[in-house]
N, C-alpha and C positions, 0 to 999 in steps of 0.2 A: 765612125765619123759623126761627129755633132751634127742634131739638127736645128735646123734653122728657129729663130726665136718667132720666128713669123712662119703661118702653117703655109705648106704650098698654094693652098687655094687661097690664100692671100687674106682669107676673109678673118681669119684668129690671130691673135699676139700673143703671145706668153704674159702670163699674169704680171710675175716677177720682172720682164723689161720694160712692160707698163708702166710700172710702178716705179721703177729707174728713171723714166722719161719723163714723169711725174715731176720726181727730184730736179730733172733738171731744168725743170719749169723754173722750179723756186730759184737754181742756182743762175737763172737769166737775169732774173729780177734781182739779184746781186750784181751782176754785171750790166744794168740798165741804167744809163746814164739820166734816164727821166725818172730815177729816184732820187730821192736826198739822202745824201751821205751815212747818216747813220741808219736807214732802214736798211740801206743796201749791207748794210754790215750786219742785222737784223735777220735779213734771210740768208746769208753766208751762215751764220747761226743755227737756222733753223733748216737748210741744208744740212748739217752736221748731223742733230739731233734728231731728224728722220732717218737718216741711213743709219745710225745707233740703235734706233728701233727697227728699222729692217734687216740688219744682222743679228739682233736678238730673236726677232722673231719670226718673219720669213726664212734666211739665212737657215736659222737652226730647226728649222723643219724643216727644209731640204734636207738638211745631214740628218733628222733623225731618219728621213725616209730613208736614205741613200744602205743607212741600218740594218733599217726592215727587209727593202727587197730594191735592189740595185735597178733591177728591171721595169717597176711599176712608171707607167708613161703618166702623164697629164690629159686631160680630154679635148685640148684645143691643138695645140702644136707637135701633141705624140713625143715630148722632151722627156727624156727621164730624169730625175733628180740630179743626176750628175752632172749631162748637158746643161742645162737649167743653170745648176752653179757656177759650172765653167763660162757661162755665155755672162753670166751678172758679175761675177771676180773683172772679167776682162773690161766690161763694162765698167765698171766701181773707179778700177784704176785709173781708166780716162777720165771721167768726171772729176775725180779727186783733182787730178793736175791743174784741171779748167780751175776748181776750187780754192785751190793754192798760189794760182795766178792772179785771180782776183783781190783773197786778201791780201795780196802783197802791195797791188795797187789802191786796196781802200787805204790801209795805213797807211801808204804815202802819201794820201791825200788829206786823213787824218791828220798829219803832220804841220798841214796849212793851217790849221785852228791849235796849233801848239798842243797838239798831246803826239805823243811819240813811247811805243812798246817798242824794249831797246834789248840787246844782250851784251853780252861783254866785249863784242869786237869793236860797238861804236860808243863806248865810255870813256870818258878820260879816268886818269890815277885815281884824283880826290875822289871821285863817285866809284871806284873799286875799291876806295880802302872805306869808305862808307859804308860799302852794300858789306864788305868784309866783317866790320864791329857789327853792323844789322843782324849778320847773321848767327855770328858765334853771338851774342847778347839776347835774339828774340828770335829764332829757329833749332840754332843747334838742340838746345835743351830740349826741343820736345821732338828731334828724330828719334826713330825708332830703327835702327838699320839693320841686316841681317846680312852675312856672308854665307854661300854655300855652300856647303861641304859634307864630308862622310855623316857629320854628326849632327849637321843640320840640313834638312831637307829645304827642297825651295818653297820658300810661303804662298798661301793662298793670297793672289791677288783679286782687287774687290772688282767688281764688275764696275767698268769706266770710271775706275780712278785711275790716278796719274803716280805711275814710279820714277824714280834712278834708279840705271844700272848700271854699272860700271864692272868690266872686264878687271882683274889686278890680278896682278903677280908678284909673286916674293921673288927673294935673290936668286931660291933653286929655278926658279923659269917657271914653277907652276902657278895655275891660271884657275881661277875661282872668279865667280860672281856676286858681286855686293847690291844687294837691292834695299832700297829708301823709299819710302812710302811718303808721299810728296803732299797728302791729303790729309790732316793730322784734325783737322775742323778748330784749330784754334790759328791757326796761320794762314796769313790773310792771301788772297791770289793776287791781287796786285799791289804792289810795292812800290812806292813814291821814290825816285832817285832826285834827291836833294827837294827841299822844302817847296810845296807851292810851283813847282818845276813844269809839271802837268808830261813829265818823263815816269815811266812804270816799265818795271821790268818783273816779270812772271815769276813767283815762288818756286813753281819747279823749276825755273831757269839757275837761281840763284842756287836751288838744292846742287845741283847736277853740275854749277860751274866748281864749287865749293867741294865737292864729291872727294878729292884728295884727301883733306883737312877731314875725312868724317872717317876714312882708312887708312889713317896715320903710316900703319902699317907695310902697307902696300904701295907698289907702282901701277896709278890707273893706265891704263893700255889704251882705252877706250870708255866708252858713255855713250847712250843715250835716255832718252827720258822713252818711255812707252806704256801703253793703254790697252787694256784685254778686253775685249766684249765676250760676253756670257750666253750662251743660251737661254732664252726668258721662254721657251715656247712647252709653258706646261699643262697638261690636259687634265685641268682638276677631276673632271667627269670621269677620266677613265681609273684614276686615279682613288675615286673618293667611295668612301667606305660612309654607307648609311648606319652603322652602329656608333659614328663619332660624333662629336657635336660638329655642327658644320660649319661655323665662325671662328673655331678655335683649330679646324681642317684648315681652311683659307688660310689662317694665319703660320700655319704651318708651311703651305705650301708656300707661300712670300718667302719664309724659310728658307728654305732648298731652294728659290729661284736665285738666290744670292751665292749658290755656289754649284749653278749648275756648269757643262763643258764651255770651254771657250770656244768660240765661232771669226775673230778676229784677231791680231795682234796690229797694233800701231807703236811703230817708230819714228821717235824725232830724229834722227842720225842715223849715218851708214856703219853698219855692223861688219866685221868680220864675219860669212858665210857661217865659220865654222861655229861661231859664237851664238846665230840666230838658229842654226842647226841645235842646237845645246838646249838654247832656249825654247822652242817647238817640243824639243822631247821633254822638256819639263812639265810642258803644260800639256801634251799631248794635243798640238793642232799640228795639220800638215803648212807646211812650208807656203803653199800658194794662198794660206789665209792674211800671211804677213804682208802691211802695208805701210809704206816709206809715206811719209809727211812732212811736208815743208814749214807748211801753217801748224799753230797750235794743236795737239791734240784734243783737248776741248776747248772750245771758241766761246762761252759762253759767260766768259767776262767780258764779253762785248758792249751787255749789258747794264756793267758795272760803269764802264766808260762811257756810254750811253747816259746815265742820270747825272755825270759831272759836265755834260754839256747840254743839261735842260734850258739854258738861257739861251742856246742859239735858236732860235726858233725855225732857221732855213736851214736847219741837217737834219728837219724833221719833217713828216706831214702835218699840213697843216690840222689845227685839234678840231676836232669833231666829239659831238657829246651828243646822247642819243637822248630822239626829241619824245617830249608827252605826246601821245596818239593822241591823234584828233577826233580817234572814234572814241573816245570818254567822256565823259562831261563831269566836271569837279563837285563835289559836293552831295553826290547820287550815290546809291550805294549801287556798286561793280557790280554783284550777281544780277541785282535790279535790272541795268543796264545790256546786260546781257541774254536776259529772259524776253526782251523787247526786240533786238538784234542782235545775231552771230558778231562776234567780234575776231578781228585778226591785227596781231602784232607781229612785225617784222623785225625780226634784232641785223644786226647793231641801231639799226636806225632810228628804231624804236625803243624807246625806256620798257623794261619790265616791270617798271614799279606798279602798272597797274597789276600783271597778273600778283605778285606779292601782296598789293592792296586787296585782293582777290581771297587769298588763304588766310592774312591774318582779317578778313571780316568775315570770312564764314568759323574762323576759331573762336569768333563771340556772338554767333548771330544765336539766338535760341532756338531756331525752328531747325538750323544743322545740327544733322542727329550721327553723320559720320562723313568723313574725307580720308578719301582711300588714294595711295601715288607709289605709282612705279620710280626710282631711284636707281641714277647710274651713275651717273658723277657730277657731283655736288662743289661746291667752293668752300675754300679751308674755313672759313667762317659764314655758314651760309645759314642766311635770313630765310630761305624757305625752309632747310629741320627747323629753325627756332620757331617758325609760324604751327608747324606740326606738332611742336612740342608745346606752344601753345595750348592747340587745341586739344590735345588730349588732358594736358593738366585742367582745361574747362568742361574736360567730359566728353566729350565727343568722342565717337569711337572712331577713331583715327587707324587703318590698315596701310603699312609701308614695305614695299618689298626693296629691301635693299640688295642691286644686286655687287654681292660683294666679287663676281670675275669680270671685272669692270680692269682689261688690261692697267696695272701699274697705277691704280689707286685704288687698289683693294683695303692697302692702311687706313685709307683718311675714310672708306667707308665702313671697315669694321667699329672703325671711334665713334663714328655717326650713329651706328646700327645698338651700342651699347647705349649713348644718353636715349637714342629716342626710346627702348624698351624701361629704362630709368623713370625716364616720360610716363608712362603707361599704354604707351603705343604698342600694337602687335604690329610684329617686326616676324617677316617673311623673308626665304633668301635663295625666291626661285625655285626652278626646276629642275629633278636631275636630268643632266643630256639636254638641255636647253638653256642658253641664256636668255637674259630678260630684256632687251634694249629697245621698247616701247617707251614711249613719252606720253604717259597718261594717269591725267589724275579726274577722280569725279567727286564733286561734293553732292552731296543727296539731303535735301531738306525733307520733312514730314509736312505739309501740308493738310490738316484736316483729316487724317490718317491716311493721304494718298502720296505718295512717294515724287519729289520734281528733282530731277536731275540738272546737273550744270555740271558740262564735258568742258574740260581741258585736252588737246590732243597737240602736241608738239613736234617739229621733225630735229630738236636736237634738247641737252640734255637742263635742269634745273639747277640751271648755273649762273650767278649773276656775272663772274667774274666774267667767262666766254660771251655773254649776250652781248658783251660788246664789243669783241672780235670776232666773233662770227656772225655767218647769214643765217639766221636761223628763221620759223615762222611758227608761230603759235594760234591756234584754234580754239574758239572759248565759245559754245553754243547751248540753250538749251533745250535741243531739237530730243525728245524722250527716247527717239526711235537709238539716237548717237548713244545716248545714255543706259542705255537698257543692256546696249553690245557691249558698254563700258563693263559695266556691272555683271556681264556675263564673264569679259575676261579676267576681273579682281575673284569672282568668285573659283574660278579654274585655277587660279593662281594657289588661292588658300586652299582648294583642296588636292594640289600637288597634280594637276592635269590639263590638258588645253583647250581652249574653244574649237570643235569641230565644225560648228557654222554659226554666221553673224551675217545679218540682214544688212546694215548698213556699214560696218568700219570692216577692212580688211586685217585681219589676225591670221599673223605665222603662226606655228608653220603651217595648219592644215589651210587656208582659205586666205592666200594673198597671192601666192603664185600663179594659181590655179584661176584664182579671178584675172591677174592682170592679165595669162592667156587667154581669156574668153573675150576680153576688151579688146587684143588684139583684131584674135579673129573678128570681130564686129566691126574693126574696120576693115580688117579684108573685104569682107563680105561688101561692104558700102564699095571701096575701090572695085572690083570685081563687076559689080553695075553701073560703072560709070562716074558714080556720086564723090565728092570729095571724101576726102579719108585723110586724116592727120594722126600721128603720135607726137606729142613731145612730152619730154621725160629730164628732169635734171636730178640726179644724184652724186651722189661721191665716186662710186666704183662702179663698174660692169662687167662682171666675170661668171654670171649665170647661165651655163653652156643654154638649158631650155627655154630662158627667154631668149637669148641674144639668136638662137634658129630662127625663133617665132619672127623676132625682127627684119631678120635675111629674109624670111618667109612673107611678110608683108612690105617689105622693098621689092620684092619681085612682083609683088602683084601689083604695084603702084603706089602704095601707101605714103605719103611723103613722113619722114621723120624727121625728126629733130632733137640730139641728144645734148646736152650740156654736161657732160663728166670729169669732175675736177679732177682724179687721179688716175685710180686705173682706169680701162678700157679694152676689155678683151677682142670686140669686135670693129673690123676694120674698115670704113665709109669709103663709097664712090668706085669697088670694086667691080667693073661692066659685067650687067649680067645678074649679079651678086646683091651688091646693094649700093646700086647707082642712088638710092632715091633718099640714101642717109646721110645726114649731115652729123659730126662732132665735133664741138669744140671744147676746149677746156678753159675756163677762169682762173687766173692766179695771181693775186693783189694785194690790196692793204690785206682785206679781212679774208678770213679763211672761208671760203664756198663751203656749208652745212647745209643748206635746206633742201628737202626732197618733196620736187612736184612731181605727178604721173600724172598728164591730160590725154583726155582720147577723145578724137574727136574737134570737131570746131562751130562756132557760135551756141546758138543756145542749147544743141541738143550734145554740146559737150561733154564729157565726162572729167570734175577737175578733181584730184587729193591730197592733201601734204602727207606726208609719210614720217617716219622713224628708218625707215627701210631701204639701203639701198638695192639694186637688182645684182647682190652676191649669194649663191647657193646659202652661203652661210645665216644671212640674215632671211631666206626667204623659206629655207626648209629647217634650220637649227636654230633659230631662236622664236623667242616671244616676241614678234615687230607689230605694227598697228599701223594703219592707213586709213584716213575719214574723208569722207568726201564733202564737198564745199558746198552747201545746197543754198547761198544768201549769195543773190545775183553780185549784189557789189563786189563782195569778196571776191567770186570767182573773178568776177573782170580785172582786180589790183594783182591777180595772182598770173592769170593770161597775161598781159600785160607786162610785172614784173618778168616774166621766162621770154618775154619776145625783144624785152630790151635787154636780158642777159645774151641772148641768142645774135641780138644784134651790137653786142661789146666791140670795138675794135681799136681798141688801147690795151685792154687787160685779156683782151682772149688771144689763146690759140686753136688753129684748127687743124684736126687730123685729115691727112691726104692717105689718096689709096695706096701708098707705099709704108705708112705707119708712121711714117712721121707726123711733128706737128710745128705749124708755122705759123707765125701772127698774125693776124686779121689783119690788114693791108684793103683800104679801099677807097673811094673817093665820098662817100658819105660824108656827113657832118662826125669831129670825134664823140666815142661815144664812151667814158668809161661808166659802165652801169653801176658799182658800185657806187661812186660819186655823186651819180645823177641821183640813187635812191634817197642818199643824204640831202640834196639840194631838196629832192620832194618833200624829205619829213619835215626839214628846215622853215618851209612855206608853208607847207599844214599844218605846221605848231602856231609860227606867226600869226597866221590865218584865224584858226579858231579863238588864240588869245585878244586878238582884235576885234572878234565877235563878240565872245563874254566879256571885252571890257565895257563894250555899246551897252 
């Protein structure tokens, strides 16, 4: 008998339906009629492309556990592997449907602005014998097609590409498999039907209608188009041999992730049992992997259709462009500036150009003697390796730990990790059995031979492209105490080992978890006498069995909290008794919720931090994370502040009830979507300050 996805005592959720529930946050906001048309097609999109990633990589760590030992539970809900699958498959399929309904109503709404993706049942003749010449003239030639048989084995299909298959049979009655590889990367996914039309109909669609005419031979019986997801869930650490090189290991393992076991099957069409039966044993997935779809297999031409309707302006959000911080002043030199007062940027809202303006002037200042930065994922042409590369072509002794198990940009960071040692950069690539996902860089000037540090501390990654999709916050201080811890965890880094204690930043694994229980306790203790006692906490996930106790453990003692967790959320608020005194809600909006605050505490003798780190076992005891505390009154207040108007969202949030569900902020308040309002703020402090320097 399966157990329940929710633990008895009500107070745990299974990671994995979390993280389901998560999805369907997004797939709301596809169905939410206070979006514009094209966004809402946007997150149908990025619905897709999440659960692609959690078949890859949840998904196929279930199945490998299921491997190892059928029996081994989970530590919240006591699920075993299998449970756990069974309870997410059955789940998957519902959402899918919701999925399916949805884009069936964007494209007909679509329709109202004259674009229309179409198949062969609503075409007339001329535009079939058109797509006809189309294809035999600028497709046929570059298929690749395979029939299966004694003497040909079934091909390796690629991880979330798109085939035809088509069932056929000769005269004797016998039945073979013809598979079309629909992904050729010279042939285009969307297809104009007739000139200027703003009608497109799907390359695989055309592959798959045309499928006869590519098996002459044959009588197709059946077709449909279908999509294998891969297992992506690979454990270089356990895997990696210290006598190899270890960038040319990475690049191996990308390798093999490209043809490791399938964990899904997607169908556009109804199969004959016997035929998907066929197909299963080919690829060796069981039966209840396979998933019928209505909608496209991949949705991510959406996109494409998306930039030929840039003129509308109303199937968009309105544009927003992230403002000059108004903690800068033009014309000053940034570290200067920063040596005077702690500074903090807030992305989207915020430009990062000052932190950029930041690296390329310490790459020519003369008294910087080195700039040292943790690297996790970078942008395909990114201005900060080039500011690094800068600076070591001017000498500077430039240390950059690339880390190249950066999930599914391990390519774009091994290209990186080659120019910058090009550069004369020393190029580091982590720890073994630890990842690196700290956001921290320190540039260190010589001073009169006394050393002054200037900390960068970030809670998301050195990316210009994401700064302006996500929430991210940047910390730039040149507080020696920040600087010293910095300099303690770069030096651990390079010599292959980790900071055991740091005075002022919190460093995984040994000294963040461990700290952020003592902060609990501290406000226990305050609750316990009577005194106010506060936590609030916003990060991405919460699935840390030893914090989330400590939590229930100062909910009972009166602690009020306050959680903001965009996705997962393994513990469950407002259960009597339990943790009557915790509140969650989760954001899910334009931009994607990245930044991590941990405040303990309330007014001055507060405790504030942005992190790298969310409260996931993974991040607090297996990797390298960093957490710095906010010791410049102002900041702290923009940052309290900033979590009390996320906390008080109620257009864009929802909130977990003690049953695990989660439902939309609903109140009589004034509305409040926080992201917006943050933009409105930056908008007016740009204004603001530009109206001052122009006096």
């Amino acid at each position: 008998m399966s157990k329940s996805a929710v633990c008895e005592k009500q107070v745990y959720m299974n990671r994995e339906i979390s993280w389901l529930k998560f999805n369907e946050r997004v797939l709301e906001e596809a169905e939410s009629e206070k979006n514009p048309l094209c966004e809402r097609l946007s997150f149908v999109s990025i619905y897709q492309s999440n659960l692609d990633e959690f078949f890859m990589v949840r998904v196929g760590s279930l199945i490998d556990q299921m491997l190892v030992d059928k029996n081994i539970r989970e530590n919240k809900t006591d699920m075993t592997a299998g449970e756990q699958l069974d309870a997410v498959l059955d789940r998957v399929h519902t959402l899918n449907e919701r999925k399916d309904i949805v884009y069936g109503k964007l494209m007909g709404r679509l329709e109202e602005h004259n674009v229309r993706i179409v198949n062969f049942r609503n075409i007339n003749k001329k535009e079939n014998e058109h797509l006809e010449e189309y294809f035999n003239s600028e497709i046929a030639p570059f298929l690749s097609p395979v029939i299966v048989g004694e003497r040909q084995p079934f091909p390796f299909l690629k991880n979330k590409d798109i085939y035809a298959a088509a069932v056929l049979e000769k005269k004797s009655g016998k039945k073979k498999i013809g598979i079309i590889p629909c992904g050729s990367g010279v042939i285009p996914r969307l297809i104009e039907v007739g000139k200027n039309s703003g009608t497109y109909i799907l390359s695989e669609e055309l592959i798959l209608h045309f499928a006869p005419q590519v098996f002459k031979e044959y009588t197709v019986k059946s077709k449909s188009l279908l999509r294998v997801t891969r297992n992506a869930d690979i454990d270089a650490d356990a895997l990696y041999d210290e006598d190899l090189d270890y960038r040319e290991f990475m690049a191996d393992i990308i390798r093999q992730r490209k043809r490791l076991s399938p964990v899904r099957l997607e169908l556009s069409r109804e199969l004959d049992e016997e035929i998907v039966e066929k197909l299963c044993g080919y690829m060796d997935i069981e039966r209840k992997y396979v998933f019928r779809n209505i909608s496209p297999l991949d949705l991510s031409f959406v996109f494409e259709l998306q930039d030929r309707l840039r003129q509308r302006a109303e199937l968009f959000y309105p544009k927003r462009i992230p403002q000059k911080s108004a903690q800068f002043i033009d014309g000053r030199p940034i570290l200067e500036q920063i040596k005077e007062k702690d500074k903090l940027l807030a992305y989207p809202f915020d430009s990062i150009k000052p932190f950029l303006n930041m690296l390329h002037e310490a790459a020519a200042d003369k008294d910087v003697v080195s700039i040292k930065m943790t690297l996790y994922r970078v942008a395909k042409n990114s201005e900060v390796v080039n500011a690094l590369i800068e600076a070591a072509e001017n000498g500077k002794n430039v240390l950059v730990l690339v880390e190249l198990k950066a999930r599914f940009d391990e390519e774009n960071n091994i290209e990186w990790s080659r120019r910058l040692e090009a550069a004369g950069c020393t190029v580091i690539y982590g720890l073994n059995g630890f990842k690196v996902h700290s956001k921290l860089c320190l540039i260190t000037k010589n001073i009169n031979g006394n050393p002054e540090y200037y900390t960068q501390i970030g809670t998301g990654n050195y990316n210009e492209k994401t700064s302006r999709i996500y929430t991210d916050l940047s910390l730039m201080t040149a507080d020696s105490t920040i600087g010293r811890n910095a300099n303690d965890v770069f030096n651990a880094l390079a010599s292959d080992t980790t900071v055991k204690t740091s005075e002022a930043l919190l460093v995984a694994p040994n000294c963040l978890q461990n700290k952020v229980i003592e902060m609990i306790d501290e406000q226990i203790a305050l609750a316990e006498k009577g005194e106010e006692a506060y936590i609030g906490v916003k990060i991405n996930s919460l699935t840390d069995k030893t914090i989330i106790d400590e939590l229930i453990k100062a909910s009972k003692a009166g602690v009020k909290i306050e959680l903001a967790v965009r996705g997962i959320c393994c513990l469950i608020p407002g259960v009597p008794g339990e943790t009557d005194n915790i509140r969650v809600i989760s954001v899910v909006g334009r931009f994607l919720e990245h930044s991590r605050i941990y405040i303990f505490g309330k007014g001055e003798a507060a405790k504030v931090y942005i992190a790298s780190a969310d409260f996931m076992t993974r991040n607090t005891l297996r990797r390298v994370e960093v957490a710095a505390p906010v010791y410049d009154d102002s900041i702290r207040e923009q940052i309290v502040y900033m979590f009390d108007r996320i906390m008080s969202d109620n257009v864009q949030a929802r909130e977990m009830k003690s049953d695990g569900n989660y439902v939309r902020v609903e109140n009589d308040n004034e509305k409040l979507n926080s992201q917006e309002h943050f933009y409105d703020k930056a908008y007016e402090q740009a204004q603001t300050a530009e109206m001052i320097s122009g006096n």
